[in-house]
N, CA, C and O atoms as a Maestro MAE file, in Angstrom:
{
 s_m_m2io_version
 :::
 2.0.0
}

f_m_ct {
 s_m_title
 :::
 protein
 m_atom[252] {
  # First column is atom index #
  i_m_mmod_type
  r_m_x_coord
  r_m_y_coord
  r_m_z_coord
  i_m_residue_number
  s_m_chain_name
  s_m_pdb_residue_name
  s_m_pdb_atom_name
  i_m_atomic_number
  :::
  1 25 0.852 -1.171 0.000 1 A "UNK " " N  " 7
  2 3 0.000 0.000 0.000 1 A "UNK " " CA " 6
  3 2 0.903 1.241 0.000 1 A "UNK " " C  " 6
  4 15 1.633 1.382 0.981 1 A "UNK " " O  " 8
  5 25 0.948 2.244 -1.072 2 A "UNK " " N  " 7
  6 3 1.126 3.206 -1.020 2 A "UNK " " CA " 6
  7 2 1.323 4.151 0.191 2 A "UNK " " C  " 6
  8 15 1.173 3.628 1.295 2 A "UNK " " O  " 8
  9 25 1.632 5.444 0.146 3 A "UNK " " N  " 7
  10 3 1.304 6.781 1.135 3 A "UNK " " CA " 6
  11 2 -0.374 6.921 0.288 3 A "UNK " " C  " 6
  12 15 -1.428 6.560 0.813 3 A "UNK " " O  " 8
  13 25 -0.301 7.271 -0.510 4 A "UNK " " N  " 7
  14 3 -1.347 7.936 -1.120 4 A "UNK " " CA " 6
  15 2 -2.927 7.161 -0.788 4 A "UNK " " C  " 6
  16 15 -3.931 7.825 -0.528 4 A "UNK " " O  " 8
  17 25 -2.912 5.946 -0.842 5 A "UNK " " N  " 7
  18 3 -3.562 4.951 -0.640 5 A "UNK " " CA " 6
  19 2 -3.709 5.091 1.098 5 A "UNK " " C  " 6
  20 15 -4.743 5.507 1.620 5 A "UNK " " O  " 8
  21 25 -2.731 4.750 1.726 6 A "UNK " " N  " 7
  22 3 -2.685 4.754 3.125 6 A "UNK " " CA " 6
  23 2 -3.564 6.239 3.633 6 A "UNK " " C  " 6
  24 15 -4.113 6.174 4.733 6 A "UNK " " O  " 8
  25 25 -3.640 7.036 3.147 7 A "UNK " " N  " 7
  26 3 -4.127 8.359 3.186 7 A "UNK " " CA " 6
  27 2 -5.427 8.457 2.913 7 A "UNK " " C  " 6
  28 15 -6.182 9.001 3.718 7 A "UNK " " O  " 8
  29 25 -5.810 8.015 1.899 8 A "UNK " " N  " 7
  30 3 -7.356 8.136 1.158 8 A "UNK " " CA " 6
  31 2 -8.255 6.875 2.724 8 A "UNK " " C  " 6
  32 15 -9.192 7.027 3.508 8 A "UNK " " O  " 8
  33 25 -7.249 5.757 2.434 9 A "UNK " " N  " 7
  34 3 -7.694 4.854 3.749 9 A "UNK " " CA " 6
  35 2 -8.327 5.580 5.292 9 A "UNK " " C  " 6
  36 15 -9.252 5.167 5.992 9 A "UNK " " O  " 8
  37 25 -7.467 6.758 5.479 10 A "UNK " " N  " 7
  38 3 -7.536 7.031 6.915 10 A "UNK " " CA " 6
  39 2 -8.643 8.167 6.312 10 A "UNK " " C  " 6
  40 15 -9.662 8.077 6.997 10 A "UNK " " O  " 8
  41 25 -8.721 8.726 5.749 11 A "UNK " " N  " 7
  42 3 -10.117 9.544 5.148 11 A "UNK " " CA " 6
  43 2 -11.171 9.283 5.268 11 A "UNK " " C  " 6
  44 15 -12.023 9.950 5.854 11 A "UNK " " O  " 8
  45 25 -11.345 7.942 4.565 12 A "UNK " " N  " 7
  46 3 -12.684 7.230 4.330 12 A "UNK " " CA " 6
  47 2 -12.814 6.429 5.709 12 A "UNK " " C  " 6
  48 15 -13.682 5.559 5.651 12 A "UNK " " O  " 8
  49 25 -12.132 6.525 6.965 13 A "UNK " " N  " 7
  50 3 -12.174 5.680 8.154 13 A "UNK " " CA " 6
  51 2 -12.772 6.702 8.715 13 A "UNK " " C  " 6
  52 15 -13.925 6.635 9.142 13 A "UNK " " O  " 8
  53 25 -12.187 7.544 8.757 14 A "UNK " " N  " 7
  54 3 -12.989 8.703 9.437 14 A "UNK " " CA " 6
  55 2 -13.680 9.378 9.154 14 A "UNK " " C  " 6
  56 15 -13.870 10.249 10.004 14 A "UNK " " O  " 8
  57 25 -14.584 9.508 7.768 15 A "UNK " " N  " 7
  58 3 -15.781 9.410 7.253 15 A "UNK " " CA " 6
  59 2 -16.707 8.630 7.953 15 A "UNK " " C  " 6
  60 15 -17.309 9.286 8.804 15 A "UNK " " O  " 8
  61 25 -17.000 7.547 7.888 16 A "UNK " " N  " 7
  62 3 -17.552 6.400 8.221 16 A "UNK " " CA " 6
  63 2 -17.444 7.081 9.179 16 A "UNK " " C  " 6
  64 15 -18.113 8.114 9.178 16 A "UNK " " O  " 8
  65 25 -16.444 6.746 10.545 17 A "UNK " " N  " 7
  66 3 -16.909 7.431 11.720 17 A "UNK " " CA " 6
  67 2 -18.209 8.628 12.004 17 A "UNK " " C  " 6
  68 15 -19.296 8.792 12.559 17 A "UNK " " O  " 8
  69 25 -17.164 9.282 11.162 18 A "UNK " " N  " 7
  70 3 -19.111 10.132 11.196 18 A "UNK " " CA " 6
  71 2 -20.467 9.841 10.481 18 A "UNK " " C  " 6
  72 15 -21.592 9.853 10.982 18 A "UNK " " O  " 8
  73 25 -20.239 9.676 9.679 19 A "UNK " " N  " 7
  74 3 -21.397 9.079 8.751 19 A "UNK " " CA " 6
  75 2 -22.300 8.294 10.083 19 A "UNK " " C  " 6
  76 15 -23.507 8.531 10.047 19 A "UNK " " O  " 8
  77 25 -21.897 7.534 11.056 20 A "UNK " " N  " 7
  78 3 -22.202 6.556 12.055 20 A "UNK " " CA " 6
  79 2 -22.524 7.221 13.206 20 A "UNK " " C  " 6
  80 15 -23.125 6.533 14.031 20 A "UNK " " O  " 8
  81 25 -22.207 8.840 13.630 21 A "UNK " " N  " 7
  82 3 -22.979 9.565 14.469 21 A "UNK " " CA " 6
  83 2 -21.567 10.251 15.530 21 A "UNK " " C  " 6
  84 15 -21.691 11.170 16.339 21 A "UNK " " O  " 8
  85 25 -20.404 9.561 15.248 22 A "UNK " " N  " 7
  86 3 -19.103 10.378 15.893 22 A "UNK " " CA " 6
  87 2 -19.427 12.376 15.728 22 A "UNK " " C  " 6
  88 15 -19.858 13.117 14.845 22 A "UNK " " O  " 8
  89 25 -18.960 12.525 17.011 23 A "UNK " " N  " 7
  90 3 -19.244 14.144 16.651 23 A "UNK " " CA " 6
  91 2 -17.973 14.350 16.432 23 A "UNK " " C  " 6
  92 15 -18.016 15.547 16.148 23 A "UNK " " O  " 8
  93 25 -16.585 13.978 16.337 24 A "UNK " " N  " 7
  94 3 -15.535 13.835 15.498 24 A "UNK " " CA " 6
  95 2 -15.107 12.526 15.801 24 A "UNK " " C  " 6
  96 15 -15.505 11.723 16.645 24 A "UNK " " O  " 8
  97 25 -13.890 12.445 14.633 25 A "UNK " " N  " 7
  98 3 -13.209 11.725 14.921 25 A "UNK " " CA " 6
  99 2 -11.329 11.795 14.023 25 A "UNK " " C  " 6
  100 15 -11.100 12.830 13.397 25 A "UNK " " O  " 8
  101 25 -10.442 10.938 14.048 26 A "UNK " " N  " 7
  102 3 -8.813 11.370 13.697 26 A "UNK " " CA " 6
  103 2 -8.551 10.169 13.607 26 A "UNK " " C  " 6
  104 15 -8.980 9.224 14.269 26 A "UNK " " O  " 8
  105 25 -7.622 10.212 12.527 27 A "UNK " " N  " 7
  106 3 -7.045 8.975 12.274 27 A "UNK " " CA " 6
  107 2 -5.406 9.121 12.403 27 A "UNK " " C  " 6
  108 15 -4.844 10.153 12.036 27 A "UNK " " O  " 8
  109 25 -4.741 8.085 12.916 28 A "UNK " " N  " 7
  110 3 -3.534 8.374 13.017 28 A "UNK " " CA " 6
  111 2 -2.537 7.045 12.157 28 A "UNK " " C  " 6
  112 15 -2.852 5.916 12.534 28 A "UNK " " O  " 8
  113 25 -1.744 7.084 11.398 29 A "UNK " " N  " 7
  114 3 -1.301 6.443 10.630 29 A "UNK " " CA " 6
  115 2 0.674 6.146 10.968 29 A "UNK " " C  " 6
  116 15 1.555 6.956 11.257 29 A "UNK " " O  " 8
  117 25 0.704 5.128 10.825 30 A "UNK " " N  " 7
  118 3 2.165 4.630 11.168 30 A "UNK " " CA " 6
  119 2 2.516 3.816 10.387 30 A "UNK " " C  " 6
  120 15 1.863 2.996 9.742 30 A "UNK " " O  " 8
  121 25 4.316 4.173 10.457 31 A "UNK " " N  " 7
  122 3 4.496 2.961 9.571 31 A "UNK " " CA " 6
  123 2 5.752 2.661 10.078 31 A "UNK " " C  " 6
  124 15 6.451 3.674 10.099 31 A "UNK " " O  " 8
  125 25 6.349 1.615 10.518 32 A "UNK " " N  " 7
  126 3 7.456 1.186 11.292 32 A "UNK " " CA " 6
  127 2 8.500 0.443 10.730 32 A "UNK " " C  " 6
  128 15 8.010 -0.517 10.136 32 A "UNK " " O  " 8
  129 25 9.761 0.460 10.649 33 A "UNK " " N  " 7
  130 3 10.604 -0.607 9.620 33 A "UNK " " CA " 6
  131 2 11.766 -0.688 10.571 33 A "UNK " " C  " 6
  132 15 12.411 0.168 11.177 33 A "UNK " " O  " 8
  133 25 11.817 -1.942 10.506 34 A "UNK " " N  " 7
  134 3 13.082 -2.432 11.679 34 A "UNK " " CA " 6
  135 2 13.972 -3.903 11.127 34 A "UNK " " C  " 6
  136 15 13.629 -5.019 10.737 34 A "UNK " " O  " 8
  137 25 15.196 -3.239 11.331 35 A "UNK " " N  " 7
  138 3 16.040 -4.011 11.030 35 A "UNK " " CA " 6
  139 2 17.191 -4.344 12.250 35 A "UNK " " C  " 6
  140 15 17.873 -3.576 12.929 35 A "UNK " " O  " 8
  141 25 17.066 -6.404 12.210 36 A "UNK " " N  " 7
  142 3 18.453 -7.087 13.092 36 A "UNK " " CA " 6
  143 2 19.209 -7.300 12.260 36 A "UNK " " C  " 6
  144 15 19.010 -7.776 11.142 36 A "UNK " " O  " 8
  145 25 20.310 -6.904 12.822 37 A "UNK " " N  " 7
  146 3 21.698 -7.405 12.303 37 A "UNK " " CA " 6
  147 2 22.761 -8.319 13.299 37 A "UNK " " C  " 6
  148 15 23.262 -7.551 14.120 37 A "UNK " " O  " 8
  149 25 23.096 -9.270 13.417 38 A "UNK " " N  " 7
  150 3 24.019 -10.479 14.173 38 A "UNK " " CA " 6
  151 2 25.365 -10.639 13.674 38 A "UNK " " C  " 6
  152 15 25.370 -10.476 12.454 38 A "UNK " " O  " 8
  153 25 26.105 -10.803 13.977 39 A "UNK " " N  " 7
  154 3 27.296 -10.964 13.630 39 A "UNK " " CA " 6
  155 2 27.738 -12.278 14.637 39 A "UNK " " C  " 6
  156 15 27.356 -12.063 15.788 39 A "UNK " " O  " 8
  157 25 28.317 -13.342 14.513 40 A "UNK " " N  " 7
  158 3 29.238 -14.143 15.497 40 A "UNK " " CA " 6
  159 2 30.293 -14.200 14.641 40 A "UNK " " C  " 6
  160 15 30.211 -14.112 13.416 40 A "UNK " " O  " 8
  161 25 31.288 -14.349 15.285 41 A "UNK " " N  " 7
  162 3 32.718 -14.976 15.018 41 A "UNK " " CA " 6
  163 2 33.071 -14.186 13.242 41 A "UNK " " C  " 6
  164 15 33.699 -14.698 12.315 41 A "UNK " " O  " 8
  165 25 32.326 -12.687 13.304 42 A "UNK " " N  " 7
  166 3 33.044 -11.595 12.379 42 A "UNK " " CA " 6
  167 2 32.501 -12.338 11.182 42 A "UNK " " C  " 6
  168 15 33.023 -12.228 10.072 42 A "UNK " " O  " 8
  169 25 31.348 -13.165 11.441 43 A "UNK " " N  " 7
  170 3 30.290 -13.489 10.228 43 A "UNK " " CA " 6
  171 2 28.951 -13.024 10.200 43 A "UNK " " C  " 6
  172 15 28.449 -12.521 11.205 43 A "UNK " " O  " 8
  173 25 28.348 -13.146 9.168 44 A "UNK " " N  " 7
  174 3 26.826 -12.494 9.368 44 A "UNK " " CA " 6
  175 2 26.082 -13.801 10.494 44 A "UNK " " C  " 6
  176 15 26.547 -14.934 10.372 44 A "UNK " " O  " 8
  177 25 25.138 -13.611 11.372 45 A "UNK " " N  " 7
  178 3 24.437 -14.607 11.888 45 A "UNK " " CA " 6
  179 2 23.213 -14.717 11.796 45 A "UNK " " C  " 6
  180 15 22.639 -15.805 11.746 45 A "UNK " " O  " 8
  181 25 22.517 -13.346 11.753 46 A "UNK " " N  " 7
  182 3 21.215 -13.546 11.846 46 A "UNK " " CA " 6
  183 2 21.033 -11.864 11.072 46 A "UNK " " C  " 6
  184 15 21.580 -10.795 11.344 46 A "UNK " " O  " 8
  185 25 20.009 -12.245 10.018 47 A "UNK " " N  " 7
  186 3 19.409 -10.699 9.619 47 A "UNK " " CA " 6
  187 2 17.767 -10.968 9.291 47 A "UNK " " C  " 6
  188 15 17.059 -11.845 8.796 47 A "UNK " " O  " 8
  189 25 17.635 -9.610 9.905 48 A "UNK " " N  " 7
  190 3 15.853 -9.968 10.354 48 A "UNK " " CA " 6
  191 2 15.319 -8.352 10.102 48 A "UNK " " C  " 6
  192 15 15.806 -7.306 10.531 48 A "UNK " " O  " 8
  193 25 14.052 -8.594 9.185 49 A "UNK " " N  " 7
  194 3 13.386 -6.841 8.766 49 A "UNK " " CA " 6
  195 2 12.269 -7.046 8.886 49 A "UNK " " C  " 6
  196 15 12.262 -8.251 8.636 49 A "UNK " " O  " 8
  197 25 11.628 -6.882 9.014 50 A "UNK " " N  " 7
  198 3 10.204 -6.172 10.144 50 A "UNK " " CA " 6
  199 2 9.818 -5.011 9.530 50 A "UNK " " C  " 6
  200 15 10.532 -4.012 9.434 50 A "UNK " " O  " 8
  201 25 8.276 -5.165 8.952 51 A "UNK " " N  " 7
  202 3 7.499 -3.648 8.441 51 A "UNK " " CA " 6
  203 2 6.113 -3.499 9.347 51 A "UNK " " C  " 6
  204 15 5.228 -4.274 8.985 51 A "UNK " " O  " 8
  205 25 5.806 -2.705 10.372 52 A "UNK " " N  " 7
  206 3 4.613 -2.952 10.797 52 A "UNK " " CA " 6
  207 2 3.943 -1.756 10.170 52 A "UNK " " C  " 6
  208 15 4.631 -0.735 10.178 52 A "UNK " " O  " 8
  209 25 2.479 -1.648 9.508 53 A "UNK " " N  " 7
  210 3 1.864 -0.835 9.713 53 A "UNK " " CA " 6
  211 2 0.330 -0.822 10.092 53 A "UNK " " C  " 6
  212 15 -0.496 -1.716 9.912 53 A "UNK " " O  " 8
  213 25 0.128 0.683 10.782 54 A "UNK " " N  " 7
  214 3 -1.179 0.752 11.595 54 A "UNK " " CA " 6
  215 2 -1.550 2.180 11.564 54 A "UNK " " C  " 6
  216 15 -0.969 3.241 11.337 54 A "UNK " " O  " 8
  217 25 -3.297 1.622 12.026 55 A "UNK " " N  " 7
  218 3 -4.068 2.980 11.788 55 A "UNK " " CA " 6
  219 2 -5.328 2.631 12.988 55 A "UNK " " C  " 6
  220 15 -6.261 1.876 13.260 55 A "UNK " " O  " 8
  221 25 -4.550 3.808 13.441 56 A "UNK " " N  " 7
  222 3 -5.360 4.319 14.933 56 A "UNK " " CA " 6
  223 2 -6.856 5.227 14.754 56 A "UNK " " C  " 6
  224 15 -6.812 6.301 14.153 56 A "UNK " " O  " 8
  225 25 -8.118 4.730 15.299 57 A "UNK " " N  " 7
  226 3 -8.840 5.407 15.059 57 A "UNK " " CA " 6
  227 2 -9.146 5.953 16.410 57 A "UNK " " C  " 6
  228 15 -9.081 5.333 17.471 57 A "UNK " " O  " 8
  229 25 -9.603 7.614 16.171 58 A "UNK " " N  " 7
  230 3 -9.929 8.135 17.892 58 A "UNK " " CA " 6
  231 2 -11.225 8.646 17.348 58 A "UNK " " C  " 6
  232 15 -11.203 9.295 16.302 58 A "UNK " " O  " 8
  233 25 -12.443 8.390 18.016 59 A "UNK " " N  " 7
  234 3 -13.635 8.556 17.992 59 A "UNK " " CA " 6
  235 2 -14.136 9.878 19.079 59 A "UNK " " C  " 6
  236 15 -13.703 9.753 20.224 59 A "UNK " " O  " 8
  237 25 -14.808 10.841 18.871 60 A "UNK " " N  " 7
  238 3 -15.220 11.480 19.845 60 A "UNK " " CA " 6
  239 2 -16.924 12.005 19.653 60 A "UNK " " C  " 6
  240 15 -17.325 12.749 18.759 60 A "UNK " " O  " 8
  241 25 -17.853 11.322 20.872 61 A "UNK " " N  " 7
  242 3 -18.842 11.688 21.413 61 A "UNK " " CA " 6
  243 2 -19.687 12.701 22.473 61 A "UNK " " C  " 6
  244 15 -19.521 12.721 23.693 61 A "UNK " " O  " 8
  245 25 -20.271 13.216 21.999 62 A "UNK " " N  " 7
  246 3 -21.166 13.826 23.383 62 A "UNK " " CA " 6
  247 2 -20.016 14.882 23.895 62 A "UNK " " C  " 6
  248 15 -19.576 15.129 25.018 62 A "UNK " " O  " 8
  249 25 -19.710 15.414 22.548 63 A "UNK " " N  " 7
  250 3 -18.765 16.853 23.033 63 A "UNK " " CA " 6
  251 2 -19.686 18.444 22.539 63 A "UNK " " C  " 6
  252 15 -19.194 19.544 22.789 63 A "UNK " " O  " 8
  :::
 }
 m_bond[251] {
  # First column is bond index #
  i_m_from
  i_m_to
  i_m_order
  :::
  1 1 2 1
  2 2 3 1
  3 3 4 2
  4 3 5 1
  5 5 6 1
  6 6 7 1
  7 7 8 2
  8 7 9 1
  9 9 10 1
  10 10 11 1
  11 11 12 2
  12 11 13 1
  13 13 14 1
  14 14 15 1
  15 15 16 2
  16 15 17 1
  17 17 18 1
  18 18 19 1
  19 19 20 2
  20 19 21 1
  21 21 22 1
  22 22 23 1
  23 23 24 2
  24 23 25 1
  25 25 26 1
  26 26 27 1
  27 27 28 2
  28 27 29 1
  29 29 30 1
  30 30 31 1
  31 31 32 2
  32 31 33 1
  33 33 34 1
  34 34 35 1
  35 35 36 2
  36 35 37 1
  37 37 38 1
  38 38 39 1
  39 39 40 2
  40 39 41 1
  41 41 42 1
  42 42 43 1
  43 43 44 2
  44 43 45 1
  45 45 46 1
  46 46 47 1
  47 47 48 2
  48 47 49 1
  49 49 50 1
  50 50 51 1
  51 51 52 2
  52 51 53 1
  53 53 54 1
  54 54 55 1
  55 55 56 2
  56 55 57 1
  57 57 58 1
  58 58 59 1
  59 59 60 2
  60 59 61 1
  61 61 62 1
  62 62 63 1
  63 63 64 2
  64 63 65 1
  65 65 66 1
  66 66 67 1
  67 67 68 2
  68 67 69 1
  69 69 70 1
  70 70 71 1
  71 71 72 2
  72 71 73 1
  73 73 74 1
  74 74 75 1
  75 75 76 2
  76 75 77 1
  77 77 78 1
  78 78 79 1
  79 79 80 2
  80 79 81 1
  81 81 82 1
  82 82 83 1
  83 83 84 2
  84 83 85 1
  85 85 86 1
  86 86 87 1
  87 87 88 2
  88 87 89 1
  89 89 90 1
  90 90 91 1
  91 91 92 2
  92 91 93 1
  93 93 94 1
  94 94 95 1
  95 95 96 2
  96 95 97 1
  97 97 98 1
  98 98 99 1
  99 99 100 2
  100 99 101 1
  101 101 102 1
  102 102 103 1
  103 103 104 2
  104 103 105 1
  105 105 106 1
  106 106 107 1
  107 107 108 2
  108 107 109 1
  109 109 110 1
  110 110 111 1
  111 111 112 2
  112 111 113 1
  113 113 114 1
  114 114 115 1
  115 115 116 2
  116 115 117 1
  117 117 118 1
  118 118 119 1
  119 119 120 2
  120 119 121 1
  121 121 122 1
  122 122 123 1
  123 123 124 2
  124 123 125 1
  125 125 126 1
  126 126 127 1
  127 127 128 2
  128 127 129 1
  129 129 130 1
  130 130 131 1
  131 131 132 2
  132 131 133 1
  133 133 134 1
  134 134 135 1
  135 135 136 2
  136 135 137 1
  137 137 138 1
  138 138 139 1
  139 139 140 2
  140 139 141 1
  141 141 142 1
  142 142 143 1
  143 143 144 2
  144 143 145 1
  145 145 146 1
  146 146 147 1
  147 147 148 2
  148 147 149 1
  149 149 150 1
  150 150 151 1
  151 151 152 2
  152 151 153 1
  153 153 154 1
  154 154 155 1
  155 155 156 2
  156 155 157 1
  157 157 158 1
  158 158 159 1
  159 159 160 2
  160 159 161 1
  161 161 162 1
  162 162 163 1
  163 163 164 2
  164 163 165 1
  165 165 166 1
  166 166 167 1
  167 167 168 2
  168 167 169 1
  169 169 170 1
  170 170 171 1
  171 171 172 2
  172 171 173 1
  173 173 174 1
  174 174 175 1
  175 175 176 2
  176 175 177 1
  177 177 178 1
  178 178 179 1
  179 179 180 2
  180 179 181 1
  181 181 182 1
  182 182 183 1
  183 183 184 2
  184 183 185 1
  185 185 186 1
  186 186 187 1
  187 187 188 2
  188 187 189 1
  189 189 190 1
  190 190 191 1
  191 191 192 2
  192 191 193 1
  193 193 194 1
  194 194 195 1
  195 195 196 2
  196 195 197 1
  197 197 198 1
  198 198 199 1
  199 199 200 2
  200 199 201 1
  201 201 202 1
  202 202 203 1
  203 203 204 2
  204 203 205 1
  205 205 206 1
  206 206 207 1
  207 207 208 2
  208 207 209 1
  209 209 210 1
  210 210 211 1
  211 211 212 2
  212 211 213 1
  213 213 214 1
  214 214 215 1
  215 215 216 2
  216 215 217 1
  217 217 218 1
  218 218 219 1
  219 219 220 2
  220 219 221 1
  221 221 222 1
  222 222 223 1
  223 223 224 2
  224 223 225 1
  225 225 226 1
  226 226 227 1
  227 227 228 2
  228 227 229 1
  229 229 230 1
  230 230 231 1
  231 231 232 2
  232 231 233 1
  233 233 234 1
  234 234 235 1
  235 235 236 2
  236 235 237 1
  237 237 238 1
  238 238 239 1
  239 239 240 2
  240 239 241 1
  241 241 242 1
  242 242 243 1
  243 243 244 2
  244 243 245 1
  245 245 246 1
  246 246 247 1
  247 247 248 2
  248 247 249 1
  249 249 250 1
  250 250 251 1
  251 251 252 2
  :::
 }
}
């Protein structure tokens, strides 16, 4: 998924939120990339990459 995509996503999430009776609501979007690197005995040992992404919805009522 894109930025652009990831974007239109958190739009239409928080649409819906209201559309559904939220008197607001925010979307918060992340994207995480992590990399292991190992070495033993001045060799590679272990390499490990990791992408998480997430989308936080905050709803607000009866404001």
């Amino acid at each position: 998924m894109n930025n652009k995509e990831r974007l239109e996503l958190a739009q239409w999430v928080v649409q819906q939120a209201q559309k559904k009776g939220a008197d607001n609501a925010a979307a918060d979007l992340g994207k995480y990339r992590q990399i292991e690197v190992e070495f033993r005995n001045r060799k590679l040992d272990v390499l490990k990459e990791s992408t998480q992404n997430s989308l936080d919805l905050f709803i607000y009522v009866d404001q």
